[in-house]
gemmi code that builds the backbone of each chain (N, CA, C; Angstrom):
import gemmi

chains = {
    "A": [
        ("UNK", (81.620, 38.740, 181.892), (81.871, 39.352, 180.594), (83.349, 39.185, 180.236)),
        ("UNK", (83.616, 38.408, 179.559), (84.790, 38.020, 178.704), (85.671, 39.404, 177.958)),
        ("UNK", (86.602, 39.358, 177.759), (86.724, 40.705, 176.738), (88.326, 40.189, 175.950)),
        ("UNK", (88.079, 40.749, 174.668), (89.116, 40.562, 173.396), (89.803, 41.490, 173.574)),
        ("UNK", (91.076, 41.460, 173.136), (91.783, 42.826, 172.972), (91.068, 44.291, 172.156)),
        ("UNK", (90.105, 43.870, 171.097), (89.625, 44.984, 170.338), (88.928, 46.207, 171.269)),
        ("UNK", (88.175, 44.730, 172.334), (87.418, 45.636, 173.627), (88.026, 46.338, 174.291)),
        ("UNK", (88.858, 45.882, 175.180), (89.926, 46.883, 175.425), (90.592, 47.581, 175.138)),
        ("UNK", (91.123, 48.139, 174.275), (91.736, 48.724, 173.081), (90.464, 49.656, 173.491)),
        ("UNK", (89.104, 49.303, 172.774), (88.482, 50.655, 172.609), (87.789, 51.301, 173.366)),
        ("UNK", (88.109, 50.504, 175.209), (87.775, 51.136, 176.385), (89.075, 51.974, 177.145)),
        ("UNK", (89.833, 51.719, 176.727), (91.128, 52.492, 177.174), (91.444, 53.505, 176.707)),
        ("UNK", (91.687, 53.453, 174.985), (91.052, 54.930, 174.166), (90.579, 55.940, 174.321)),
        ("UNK", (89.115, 54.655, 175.046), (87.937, 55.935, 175.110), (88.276, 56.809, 176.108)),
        ("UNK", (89.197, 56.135, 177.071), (89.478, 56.595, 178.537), (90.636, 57.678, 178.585)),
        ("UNK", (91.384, 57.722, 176.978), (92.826, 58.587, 176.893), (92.360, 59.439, 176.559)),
        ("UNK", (92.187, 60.375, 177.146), (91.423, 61.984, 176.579), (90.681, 62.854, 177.991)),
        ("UNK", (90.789, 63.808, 178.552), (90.557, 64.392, 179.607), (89.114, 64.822, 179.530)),
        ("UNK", (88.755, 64.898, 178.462), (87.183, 65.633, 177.771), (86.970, 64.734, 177.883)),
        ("UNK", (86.965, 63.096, 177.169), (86.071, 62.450, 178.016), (85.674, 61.668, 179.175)),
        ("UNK", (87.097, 62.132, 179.890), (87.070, 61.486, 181.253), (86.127, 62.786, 182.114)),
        ("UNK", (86.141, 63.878, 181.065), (85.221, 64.969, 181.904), (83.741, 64.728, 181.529)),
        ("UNK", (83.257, 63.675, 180.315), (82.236, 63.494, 180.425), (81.671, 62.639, 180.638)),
        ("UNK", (82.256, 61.669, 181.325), (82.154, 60.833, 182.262), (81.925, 60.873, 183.895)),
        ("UNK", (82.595, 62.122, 184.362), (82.619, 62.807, 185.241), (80.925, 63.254, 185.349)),
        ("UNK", (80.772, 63.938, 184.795), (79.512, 64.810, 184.131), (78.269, 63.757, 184.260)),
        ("UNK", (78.261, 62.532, 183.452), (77.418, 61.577, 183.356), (77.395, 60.930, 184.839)),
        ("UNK", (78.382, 60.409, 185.280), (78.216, 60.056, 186.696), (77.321, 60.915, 187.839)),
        ("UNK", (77.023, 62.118, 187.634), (76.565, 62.964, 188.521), (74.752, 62.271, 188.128)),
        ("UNK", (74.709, 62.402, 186.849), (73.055, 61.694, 186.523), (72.832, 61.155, 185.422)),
        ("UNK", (72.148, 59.960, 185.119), (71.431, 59.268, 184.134), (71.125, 60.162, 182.927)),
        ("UNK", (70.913, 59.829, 181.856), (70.191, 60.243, 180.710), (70.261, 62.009, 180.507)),
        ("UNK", (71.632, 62.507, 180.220), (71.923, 63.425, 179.348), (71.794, 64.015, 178.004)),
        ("UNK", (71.250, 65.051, 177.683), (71.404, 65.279, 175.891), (72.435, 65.633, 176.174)),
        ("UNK", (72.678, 65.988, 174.445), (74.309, 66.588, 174.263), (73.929, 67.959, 174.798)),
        ("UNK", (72.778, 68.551, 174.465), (72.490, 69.913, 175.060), (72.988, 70.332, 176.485)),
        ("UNK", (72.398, 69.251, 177.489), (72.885, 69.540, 178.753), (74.242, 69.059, 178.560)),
        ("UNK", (74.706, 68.159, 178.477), (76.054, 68.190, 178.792), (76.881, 69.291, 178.636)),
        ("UNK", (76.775, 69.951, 177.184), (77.696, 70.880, 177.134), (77.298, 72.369, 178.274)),
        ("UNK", (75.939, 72.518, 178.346), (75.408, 73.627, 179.247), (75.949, 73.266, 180.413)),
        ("UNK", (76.001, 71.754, 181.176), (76.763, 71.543, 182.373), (78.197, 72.228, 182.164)),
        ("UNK", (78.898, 71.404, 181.078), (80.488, 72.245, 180.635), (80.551, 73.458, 181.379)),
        ("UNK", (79.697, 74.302, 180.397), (79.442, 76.222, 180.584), (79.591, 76.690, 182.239)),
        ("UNK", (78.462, 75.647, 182.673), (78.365, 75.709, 184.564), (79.493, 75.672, 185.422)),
        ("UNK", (80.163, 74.441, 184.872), (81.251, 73.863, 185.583), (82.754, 74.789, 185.706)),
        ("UNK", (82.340, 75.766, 184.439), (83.545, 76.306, 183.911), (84.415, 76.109, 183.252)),
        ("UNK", (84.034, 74.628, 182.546), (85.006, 74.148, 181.443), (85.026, 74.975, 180.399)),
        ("UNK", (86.451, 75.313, 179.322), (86.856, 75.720, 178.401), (84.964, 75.547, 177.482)),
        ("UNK", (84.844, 75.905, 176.700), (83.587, 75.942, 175.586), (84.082, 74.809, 174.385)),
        ("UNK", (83.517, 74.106, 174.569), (83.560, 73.028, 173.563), (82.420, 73.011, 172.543)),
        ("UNK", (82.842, 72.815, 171.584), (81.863, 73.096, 170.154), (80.637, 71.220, 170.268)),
        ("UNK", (79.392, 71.783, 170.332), (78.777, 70.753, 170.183), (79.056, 69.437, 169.550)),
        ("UNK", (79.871, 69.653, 167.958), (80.176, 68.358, 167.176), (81.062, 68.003, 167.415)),
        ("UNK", (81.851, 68.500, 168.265), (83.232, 68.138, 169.149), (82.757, 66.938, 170.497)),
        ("UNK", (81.589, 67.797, 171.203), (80.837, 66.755, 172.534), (80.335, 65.507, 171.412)),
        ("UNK", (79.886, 65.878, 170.122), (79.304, 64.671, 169.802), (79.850, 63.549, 169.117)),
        ("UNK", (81.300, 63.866, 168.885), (82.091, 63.099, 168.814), (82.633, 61.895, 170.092)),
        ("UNK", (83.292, 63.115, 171.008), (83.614, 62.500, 171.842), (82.866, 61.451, 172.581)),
        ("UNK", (81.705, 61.893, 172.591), (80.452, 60.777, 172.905), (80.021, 59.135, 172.242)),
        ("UNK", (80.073, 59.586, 171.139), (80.258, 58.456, 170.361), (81.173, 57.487, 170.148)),
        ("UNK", (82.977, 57.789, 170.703), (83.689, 57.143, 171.118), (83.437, 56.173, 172.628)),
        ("UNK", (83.052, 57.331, 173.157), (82.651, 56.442, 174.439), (81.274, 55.245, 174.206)),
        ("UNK", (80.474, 55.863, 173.415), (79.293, 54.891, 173.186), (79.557, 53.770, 172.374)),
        ("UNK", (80.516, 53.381, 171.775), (81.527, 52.877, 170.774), (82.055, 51.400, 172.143)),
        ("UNK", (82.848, 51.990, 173.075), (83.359, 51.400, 174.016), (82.284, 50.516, 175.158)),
        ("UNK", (81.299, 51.148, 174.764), (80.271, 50.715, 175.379), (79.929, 51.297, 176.822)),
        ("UNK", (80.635, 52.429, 177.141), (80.919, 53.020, 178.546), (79.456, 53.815, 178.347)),
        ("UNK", (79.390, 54.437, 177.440), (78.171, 55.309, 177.313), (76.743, 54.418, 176.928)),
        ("UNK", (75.472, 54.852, 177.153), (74.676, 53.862, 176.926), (73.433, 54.847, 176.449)),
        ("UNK", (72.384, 54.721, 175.335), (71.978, 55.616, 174.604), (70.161, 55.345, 174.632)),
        ("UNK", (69.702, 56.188, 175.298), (68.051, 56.057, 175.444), (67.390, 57.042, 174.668)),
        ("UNK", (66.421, 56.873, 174.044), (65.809, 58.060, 173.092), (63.984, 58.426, 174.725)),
        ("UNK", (63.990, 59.543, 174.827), (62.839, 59.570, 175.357), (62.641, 60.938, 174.778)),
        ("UNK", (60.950, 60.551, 173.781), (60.837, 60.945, 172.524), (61.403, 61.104, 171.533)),
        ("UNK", (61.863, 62.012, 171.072), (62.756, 62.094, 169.646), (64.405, 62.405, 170.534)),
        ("UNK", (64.155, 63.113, 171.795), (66.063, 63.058, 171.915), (66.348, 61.946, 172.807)),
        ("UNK", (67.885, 61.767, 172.091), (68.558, 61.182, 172.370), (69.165, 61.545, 173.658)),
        ("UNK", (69.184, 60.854, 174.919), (70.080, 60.756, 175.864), (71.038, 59.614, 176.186)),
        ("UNK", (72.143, 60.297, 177.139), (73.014, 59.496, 177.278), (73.410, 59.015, 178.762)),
        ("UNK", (73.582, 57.614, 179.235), (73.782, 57.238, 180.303), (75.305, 56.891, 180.841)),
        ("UNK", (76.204, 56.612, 181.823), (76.562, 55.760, 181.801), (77.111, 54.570, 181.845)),
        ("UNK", (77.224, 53.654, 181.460), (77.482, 52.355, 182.026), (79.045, 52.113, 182.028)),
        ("UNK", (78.901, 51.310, 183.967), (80.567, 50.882, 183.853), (81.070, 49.920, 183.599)),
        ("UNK", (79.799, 49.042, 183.267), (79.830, 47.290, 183.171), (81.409, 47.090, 182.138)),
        ("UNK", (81.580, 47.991, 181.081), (82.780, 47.003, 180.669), (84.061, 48.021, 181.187)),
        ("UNK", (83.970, 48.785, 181.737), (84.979, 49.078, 182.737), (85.461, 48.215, 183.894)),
        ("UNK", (84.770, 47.373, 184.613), (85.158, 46.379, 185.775), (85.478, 45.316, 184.421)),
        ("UNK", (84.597, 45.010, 183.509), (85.050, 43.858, 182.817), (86.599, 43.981, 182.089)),
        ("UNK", (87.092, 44.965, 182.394), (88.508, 45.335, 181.620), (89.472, 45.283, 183.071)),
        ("UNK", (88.648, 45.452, 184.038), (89.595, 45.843, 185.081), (89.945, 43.806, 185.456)),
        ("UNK", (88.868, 42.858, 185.469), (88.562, 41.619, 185.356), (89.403, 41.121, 184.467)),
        ("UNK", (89.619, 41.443, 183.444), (90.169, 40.675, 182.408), (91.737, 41.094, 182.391)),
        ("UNK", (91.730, 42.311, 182.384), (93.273, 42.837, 182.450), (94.089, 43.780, 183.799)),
        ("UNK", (93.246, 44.650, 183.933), (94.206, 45.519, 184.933), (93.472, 45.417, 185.676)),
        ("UNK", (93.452, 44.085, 186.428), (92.766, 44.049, 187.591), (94.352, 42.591, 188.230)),
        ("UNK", (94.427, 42.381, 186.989), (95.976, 41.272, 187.266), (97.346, 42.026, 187.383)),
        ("UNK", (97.087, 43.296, 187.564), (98.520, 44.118, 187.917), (98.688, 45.149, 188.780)),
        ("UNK", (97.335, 44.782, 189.285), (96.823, 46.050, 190.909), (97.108, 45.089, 192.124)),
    ],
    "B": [
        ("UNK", (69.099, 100.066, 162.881), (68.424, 98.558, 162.929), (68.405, 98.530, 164.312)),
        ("UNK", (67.238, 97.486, 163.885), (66.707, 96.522, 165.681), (65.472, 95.110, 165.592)),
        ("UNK", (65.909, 94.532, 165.996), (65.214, 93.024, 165.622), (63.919, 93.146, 166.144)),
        ("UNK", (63.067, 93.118, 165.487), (61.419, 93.570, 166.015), (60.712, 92.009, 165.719)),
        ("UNK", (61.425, 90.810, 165.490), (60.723, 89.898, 164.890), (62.107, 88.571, 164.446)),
        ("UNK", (61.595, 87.436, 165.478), (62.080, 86.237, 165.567), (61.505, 85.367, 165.137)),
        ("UNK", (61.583, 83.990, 164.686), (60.707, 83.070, 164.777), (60.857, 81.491, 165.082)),
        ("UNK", (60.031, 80.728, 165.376), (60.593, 79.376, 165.479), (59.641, 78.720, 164.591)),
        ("UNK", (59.734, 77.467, 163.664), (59.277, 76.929, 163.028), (58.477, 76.022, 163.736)),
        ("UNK", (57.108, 76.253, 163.335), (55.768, 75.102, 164.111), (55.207, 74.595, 163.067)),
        ("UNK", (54.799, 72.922, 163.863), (53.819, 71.931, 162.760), (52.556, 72.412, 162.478)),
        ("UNK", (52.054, 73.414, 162.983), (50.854, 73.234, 163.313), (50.315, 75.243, 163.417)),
        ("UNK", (50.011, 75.875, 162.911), (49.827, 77.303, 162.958), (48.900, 77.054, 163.990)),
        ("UNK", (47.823, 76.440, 164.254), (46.551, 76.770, 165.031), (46.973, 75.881, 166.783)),
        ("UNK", (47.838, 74.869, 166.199), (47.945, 74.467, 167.521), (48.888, 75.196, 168.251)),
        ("UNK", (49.927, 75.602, 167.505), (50.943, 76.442, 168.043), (50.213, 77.548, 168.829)),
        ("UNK", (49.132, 78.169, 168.652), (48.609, 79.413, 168.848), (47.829, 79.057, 170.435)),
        ("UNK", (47.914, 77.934, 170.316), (46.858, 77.308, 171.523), (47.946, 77.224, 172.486)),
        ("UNK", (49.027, 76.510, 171.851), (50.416, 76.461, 173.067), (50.868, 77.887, 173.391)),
        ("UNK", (51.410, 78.671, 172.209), (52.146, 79.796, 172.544), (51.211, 81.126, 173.715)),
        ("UNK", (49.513, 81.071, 172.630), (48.998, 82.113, 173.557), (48.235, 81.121, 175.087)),
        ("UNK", (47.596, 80.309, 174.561), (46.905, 79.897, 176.044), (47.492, 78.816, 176.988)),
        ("UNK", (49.142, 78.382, 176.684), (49.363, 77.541, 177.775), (51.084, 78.767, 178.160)),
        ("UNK", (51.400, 79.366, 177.267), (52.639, 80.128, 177.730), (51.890, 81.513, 178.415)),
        ("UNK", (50.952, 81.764, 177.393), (50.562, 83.016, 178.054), (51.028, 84.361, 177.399)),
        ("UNK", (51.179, 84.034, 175.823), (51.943, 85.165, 175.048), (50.199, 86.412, 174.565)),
        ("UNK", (50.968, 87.373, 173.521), (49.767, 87.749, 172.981), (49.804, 87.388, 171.720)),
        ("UNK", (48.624, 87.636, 170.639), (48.958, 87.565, 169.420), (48.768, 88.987, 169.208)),
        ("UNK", (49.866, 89.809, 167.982), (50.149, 90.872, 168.069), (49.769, 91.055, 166.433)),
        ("UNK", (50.277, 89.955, 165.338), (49.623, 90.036, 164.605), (48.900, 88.640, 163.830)),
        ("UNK", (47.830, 88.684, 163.299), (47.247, 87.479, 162.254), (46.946, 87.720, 161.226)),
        ("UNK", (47.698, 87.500, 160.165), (47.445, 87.950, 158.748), (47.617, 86.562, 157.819)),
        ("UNK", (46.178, 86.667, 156.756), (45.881, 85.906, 156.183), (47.332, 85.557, 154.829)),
        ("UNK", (48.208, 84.689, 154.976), (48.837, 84.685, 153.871), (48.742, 83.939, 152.630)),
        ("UNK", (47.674, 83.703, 152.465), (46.868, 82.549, 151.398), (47.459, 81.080, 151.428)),
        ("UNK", (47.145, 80.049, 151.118), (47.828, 79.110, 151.082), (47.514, 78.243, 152.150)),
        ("UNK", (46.753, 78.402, 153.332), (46.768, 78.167, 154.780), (47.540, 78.566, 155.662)),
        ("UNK", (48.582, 79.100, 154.896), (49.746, 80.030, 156.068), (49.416, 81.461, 156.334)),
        ("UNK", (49.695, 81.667, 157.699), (49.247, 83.105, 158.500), (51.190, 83.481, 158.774)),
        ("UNK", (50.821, 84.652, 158.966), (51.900, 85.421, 159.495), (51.401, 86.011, 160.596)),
        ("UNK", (51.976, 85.272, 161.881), (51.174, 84.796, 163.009), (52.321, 85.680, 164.104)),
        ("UNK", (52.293, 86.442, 164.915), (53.355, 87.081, 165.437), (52.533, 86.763, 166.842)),
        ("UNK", (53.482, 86.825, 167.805), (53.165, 86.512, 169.266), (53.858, 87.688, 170.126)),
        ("UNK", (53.407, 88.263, 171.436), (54.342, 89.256, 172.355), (53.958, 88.627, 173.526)),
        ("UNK", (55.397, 89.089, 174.269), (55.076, 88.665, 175.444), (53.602, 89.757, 176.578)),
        ("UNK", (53.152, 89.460, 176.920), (52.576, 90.948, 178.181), (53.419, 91.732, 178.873)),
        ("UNK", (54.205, 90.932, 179.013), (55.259, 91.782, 179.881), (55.870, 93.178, 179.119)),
        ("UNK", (56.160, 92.777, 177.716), (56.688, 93.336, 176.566), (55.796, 93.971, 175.199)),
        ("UNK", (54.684, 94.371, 175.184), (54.073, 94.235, 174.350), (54.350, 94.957, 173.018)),
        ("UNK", (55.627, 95.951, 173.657), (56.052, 96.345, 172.124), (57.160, 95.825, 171.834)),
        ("UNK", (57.885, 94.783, 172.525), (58.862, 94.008, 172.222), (58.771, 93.078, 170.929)),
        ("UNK", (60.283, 92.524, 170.734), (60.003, 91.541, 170.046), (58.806, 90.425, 169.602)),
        ("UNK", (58.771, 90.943, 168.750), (57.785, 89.573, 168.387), (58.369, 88.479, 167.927)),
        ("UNK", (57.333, 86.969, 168.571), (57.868, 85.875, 168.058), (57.213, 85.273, 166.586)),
        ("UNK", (57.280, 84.880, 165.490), (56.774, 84.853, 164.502), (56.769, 82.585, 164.589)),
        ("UNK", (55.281, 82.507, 164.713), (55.455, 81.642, 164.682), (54.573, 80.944, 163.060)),
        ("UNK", (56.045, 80.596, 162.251), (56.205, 80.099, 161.140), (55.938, 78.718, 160.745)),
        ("UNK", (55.099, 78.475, 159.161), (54.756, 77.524, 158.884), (56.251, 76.543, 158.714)),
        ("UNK", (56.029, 75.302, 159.138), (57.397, 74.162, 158.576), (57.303, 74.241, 157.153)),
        ("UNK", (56.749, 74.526, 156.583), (56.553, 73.485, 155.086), (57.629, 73.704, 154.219)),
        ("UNK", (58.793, 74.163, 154.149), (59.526, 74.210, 153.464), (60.740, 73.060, 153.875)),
        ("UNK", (60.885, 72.330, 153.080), (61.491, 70.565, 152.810), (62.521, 70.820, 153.519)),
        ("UNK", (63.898, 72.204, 153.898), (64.798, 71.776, 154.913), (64.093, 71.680, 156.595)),
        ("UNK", (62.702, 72.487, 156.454), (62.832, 72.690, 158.031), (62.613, 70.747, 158.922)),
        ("UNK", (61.825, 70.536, 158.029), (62.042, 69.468, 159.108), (62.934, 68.477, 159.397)),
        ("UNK", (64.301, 68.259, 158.900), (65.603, 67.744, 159.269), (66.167, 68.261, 160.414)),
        ("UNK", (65.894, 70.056, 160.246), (66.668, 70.735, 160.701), (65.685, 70.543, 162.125)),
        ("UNK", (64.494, 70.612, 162.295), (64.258, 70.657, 163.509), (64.527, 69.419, 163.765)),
        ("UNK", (64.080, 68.048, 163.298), (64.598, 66.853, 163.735), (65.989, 67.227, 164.406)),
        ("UNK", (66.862, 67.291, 163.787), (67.956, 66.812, 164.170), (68.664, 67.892, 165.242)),
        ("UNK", (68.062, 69.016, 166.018), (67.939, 69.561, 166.983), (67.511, 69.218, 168.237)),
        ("UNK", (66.589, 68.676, 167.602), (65.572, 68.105, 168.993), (66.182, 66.486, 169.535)),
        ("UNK", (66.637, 66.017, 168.266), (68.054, 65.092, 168.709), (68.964, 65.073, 169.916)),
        ("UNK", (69.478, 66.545, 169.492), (70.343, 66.727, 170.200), (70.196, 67.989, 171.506)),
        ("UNK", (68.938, 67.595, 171.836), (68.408, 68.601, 172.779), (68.296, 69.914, 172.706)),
        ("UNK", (68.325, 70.369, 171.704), (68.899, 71.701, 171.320), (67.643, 72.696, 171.472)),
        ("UNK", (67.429, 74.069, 172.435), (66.428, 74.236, 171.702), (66.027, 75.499, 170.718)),
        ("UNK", (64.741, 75.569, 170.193), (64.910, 76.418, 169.288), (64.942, 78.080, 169.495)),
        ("UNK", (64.254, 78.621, 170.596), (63.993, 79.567, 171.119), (64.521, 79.413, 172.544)),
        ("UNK", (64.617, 80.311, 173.154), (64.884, 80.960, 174.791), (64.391, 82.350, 175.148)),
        ("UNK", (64.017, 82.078, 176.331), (62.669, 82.884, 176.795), (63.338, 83.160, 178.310)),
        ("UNK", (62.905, 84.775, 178.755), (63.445, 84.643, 180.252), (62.410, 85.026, 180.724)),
        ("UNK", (62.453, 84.307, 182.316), (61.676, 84.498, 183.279), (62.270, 85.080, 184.669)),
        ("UNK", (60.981, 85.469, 185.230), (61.449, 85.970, 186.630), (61.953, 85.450, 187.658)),
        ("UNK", (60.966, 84.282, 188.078), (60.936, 82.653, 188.581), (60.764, 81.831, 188.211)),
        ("UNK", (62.274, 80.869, 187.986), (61.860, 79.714, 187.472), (61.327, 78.237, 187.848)),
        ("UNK", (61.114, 78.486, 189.551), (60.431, 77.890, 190.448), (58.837, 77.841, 190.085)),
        ("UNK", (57.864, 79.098, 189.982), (57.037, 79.285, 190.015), (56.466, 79.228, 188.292)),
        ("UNK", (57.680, 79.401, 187.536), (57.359, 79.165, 185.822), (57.243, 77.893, 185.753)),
        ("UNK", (57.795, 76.953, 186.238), (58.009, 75.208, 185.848), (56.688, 74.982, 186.364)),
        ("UNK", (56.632, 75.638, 187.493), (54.959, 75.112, 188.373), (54.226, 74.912, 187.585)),
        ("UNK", (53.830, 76.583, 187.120), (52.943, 77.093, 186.308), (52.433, 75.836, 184.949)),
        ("UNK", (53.476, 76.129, 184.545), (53.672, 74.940, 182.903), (53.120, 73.591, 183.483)),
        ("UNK", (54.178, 73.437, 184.642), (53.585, 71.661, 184.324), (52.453, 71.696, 185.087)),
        ("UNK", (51.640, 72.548, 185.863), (49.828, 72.957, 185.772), (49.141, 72.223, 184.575)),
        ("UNK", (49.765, 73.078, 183.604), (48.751, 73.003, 182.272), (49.222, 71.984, 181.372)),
        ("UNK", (50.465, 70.794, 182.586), (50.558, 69.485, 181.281), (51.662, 69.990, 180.620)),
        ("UNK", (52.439, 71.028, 180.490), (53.854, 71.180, 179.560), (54.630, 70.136, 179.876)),
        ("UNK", (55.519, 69.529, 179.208), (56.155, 68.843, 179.624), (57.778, 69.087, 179.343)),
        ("UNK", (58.348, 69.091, 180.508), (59.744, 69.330, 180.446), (61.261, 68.147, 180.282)),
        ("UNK", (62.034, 68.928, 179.377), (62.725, 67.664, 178.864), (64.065, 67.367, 179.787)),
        ("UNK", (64.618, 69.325, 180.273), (65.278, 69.834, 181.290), (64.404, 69.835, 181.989)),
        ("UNK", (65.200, 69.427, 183.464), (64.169, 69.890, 184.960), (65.165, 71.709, 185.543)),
        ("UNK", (64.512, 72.613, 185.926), (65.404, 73.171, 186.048), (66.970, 73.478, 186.705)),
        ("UNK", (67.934, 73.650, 186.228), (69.499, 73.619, 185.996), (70.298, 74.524, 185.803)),
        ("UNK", (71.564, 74.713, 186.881), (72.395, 75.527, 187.123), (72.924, 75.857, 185.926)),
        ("UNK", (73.403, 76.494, 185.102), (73.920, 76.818, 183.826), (74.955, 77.895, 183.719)),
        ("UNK", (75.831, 77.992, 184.929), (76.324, 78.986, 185.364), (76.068, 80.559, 185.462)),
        ("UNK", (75.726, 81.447, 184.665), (75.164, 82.778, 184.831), (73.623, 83.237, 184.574)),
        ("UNK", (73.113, 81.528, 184.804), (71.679, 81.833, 184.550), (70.878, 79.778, 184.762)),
        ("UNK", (69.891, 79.850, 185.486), (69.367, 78.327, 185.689), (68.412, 78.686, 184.240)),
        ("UNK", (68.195, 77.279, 184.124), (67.775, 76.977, 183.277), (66.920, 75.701, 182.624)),
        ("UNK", (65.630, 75.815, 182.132), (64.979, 74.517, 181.515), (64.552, 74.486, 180.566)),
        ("UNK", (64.152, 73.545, 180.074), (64.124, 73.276, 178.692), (62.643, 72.145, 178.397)),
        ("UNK", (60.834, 73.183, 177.825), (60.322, 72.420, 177.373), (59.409, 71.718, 176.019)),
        ("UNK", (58.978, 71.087, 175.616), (58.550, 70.504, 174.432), (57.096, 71.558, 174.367)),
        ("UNK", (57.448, 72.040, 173.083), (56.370, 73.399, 172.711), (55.052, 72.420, 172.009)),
        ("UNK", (55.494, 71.417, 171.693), (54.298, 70.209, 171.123), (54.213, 70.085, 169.477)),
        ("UNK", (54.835, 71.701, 169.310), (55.108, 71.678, 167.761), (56.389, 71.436, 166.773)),
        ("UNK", (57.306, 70.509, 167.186), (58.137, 70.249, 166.763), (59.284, 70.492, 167.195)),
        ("UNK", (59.468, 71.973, 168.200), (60.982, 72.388, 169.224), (60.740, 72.220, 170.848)),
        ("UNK", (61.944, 72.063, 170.863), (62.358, 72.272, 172.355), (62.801, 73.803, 172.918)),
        ("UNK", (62.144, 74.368, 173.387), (62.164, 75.768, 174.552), (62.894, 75.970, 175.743)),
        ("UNK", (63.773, 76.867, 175.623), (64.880, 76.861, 176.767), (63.625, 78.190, 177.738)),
        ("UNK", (63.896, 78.204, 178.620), (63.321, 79.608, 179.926), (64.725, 79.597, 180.704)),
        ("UNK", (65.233, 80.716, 180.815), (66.201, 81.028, 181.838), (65.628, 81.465, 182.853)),
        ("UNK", (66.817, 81.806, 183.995), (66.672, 82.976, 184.856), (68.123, 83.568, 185.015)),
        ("UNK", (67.937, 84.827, 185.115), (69.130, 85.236, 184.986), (69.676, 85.187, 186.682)),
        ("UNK", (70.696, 84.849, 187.185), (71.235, 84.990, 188.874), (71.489, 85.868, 188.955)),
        ("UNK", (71.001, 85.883, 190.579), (70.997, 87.424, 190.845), (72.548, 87.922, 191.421)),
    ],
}
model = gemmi.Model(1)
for chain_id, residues in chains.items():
    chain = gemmi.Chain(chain_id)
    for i, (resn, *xyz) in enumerate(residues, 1):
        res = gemmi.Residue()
        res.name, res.seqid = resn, gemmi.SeqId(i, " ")
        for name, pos in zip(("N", "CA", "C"), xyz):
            atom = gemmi.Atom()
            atom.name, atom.element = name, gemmi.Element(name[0])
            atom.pos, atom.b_iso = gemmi.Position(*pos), 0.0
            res.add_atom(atom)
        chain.add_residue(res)
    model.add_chain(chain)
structure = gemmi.Structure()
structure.add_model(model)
structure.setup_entities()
């Protein structure tokens, strides 16, 4: 997987922000999340209370970057997610300065 | 004041009645003819029988179904219900084919799941920790 600056740019982004390196965190533990659980995980975990259209933002940046990956089983939407263009950034760029 | 009466919006008055009383296990407390094909359909728990009632309401009015769409989107659900065991509640349900969207989940001051009522919402069941 090749990658342009735009790609990177909007995997690094996605990556500047602690909320969504926390929901990344979150997603890594298991496959196919609603926004529902995620934020109820939040509540569990003891994170600060984050307003749903706030998680569903932040989500969509990441799904944007392509880090997040989006399955409907039935009408909701869950979220997975993928690291494929994370190594492909680490491949293309910061993998030449480690 | 005191809230004697909740409701969640269902596709279906008669099927709802089949889910709510014979696969949850509620009562019907009241059935009143409201012309039109709509009932004013109230549900109790047994446990509770002078408790809250759940009022389970016709959709037909043009916002509800966005609004439940776009809930069920986002996993959201419409009602929450507590139980004693939620070991022996999930059993129970997925017995009779419920199907769950949450498997049950730590939620910090209470586990928790979440399943498809068949009529358009998603159903949270807690338990509260002891």
């Amino acid at each position: 997987m090749s990658m342009d600056a735009d790609q990177l740019d909007r995997i690094f982004k996605a990556l500047a922000d602690p909320t969504r390196r926390g929901l990344v965190d979150r997603l890594a533990t298991r496959p196919g999340q609603s926004l529902f659980e995620l934020c109820a995980a939040a509540v569990a975990d003891g994170q600060p209370a984050m307003s749903r259209q706030a998680v569903s933002q932040h989500l969509d940046m990441l799904e944007k970057a392509g880090l997040v990956q989006v399955t409907w089983v039935g009408r909701t939407k869950l979220h997975t997610l993928d690291l494929t263009p994370l190594r492909a950034a680490q491949a293309a760029w910061l993998g030449r300065h480690m | 004041m005191k809230i004697y009466v909740t409701s969640v919006f269902v596709d279906n008055q008669a099927k709802a009645l089949a889910f709510y009383r014979d696969l949850l296990g509620f009562q019907v407390k009241h059935d009143i003819d409201m012309g039109g094909g709509n009932r004013w359909l109230t549900v109790v728990s047994p446990e509770a029988p002078e408790g809250t009632e759940l009022l389970l309401e016709p959709s037909g009015h043009p916002a509800v179904g966005p609004y439940k769409a776009a809930l069920v989107t986002d996993g959201i659900p419409a009602a929450s219900f507590m139980v004693e065991d939620m070991d022996a509640e999930v059993a129970r349900l997925k017995g009779k084919g419920v199907q769950f969207t949450v498997e049950p989940m730590d939620a910090g001051t209470v586990l928790m799941a979440v399943f498809d009522d068949t009529c358009g919402n998603l159903i949270q069941i807690v338990q509260m920790k002891g």
